[in-house]
SERO-4910 file (N, C-alpha, C, O; in steps of 0.05 Angstrom, whole numbers):
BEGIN
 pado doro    nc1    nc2    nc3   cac1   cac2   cac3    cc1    cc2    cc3    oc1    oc2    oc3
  Unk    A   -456    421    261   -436    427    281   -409    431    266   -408    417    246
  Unk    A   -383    448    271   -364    454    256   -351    431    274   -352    418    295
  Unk    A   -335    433    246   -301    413    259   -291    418    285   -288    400    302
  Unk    A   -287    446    291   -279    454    313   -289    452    338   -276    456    358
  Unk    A   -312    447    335   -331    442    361   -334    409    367   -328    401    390
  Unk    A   -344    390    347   -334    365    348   -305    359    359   -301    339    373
  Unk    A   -288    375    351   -259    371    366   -255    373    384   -239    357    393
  Unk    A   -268    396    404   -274    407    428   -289    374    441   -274    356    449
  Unk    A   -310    373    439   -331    341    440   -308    314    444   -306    297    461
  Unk    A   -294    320    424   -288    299    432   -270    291    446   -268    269    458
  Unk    A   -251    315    446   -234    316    467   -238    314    496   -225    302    513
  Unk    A   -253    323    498   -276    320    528   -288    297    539   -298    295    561
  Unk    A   -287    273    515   -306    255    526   -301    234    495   -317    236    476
  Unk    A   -281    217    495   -274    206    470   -288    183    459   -292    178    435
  Unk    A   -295    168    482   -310    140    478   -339    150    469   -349    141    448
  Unk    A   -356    171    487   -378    175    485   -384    185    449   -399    176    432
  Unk    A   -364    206    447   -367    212    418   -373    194    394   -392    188    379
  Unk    A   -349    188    399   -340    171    386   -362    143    382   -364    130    361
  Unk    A   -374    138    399   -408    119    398   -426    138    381   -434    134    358
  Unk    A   -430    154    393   -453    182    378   -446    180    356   -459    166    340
  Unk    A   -427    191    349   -419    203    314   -415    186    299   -423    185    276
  Unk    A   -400    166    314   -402    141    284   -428    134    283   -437    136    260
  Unk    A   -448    125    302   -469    119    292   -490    137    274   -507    129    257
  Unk    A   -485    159    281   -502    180    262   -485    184    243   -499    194    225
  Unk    A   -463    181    235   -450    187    210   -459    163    195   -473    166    175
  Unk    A   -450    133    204   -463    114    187   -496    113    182   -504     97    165
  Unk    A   -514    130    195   -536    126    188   -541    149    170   -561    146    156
  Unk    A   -528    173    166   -521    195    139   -517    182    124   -533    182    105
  Unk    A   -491    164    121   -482    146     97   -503    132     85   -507    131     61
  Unk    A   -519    119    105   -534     90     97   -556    109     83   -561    100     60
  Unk    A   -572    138     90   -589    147     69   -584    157     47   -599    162     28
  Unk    A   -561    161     50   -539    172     25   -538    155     -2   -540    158    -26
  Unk    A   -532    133     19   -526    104     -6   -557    101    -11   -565     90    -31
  Unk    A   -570    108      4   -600     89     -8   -618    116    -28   -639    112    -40
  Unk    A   -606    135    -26   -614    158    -49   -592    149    -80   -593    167    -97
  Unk    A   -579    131    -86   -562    134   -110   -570    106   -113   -554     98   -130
  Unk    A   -585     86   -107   -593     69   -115   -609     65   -140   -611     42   -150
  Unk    A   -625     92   -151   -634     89   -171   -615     85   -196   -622     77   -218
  Unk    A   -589     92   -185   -568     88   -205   -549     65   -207   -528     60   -220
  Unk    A   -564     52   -192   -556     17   -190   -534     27   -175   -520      7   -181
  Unk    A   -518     40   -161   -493     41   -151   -487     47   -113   -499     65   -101
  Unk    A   -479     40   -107   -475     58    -78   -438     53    -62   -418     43    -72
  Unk    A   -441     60    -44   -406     62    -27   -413     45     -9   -434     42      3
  Unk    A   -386     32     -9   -385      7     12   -377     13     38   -353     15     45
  Unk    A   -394     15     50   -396     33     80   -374      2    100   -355      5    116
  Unk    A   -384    -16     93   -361    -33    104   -328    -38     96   -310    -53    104
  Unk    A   -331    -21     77   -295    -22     66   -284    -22     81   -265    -38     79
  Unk    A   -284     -5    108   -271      3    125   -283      1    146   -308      0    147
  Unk    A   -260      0    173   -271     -2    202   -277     26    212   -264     46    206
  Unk    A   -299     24    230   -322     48    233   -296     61    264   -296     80    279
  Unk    A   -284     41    261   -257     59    278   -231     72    259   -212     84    270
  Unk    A   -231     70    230   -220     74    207   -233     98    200   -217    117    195
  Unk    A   -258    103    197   -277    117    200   -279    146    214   -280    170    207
  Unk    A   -278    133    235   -272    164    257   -252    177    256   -250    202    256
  Unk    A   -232    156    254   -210    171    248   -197    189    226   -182    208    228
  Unk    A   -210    175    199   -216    204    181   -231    218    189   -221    241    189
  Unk    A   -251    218    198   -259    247    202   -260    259    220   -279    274    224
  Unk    A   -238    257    239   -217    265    267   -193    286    249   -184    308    254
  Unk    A   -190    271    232   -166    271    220   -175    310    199   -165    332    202
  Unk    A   -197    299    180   -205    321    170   -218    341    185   -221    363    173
  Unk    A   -228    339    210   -242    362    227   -222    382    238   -227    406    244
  Unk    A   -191    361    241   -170    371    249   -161    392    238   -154    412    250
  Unk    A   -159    387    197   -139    404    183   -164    428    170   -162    449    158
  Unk    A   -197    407    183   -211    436    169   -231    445    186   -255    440    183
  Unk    A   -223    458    205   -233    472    233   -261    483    225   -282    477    237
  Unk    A   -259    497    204   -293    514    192   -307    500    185   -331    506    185
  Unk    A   -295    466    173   -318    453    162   -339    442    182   -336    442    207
  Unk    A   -361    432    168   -386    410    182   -367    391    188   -347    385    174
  Unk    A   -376    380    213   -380    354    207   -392    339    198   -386    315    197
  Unk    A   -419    352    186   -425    331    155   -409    326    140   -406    303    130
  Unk    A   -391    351    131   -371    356    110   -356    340    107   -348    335     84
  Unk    A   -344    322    138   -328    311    145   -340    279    137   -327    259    130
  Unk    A   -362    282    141   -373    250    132   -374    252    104   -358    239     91
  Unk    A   -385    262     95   -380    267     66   -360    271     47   -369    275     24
  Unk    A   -327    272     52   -315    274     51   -302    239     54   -292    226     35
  Unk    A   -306    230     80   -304    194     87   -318    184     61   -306    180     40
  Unk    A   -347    180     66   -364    170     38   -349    173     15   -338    152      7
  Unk    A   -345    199     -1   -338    204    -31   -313    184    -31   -308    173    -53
  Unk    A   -293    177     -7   -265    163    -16   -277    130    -10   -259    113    -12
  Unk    A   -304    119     -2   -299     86    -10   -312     82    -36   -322     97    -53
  Unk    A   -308     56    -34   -305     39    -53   -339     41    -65   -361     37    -54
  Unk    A   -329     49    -95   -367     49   -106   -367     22   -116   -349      8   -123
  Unk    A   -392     20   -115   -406    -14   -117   -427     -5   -138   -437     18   -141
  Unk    A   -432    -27   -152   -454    -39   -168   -478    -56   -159   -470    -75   -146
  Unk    A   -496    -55   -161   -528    -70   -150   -518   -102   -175   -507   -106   -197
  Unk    A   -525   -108   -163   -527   -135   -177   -556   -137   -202   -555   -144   -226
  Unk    A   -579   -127   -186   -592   -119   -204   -601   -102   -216   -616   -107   -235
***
């Protein structure tokens, strides 16, 4: 779905979205992080509040209308905090 249409979404209906997308964006993240595990490493999906969250990528759907909103989650992901596996 483009930025622009998510913007449309959510403007229309803010709470509802806003339930939907963060949960499917954190569950993109969570297979994301569990594909770079072979590299002992992943992103700390709790760095931030999943209302910190939306709001980047409110924020980026805003200034990049053509993009995904995958793009937009992916864009959230690449800026937390990378972590190390303990083992």
């Amino acid at each position: 779905m483009s930025c622009e249409k998510f913007g449309q979404i959510y403007r229309a209906s803010p709470k509802e979205v806003d339930r939907v997308f963060t949960s499917w964006a954190q569950g993109f993240m969570s297979g994301y992080n569990f594909s770079t595990m072979q590299r002992r490493q992943f992103r700390d999906l709790a760095a931030t509040s999943t209302t910190d969250q939306m709001t980047h990528m409110l924020v980026y759907c805003e200034t990049h209308p053509s993009a995904t909103f995958a793009q937009a989650v992916l864009e959230l992901y690449s800026g937390l905090p990378l972590r190390r596996t303990e083992n």
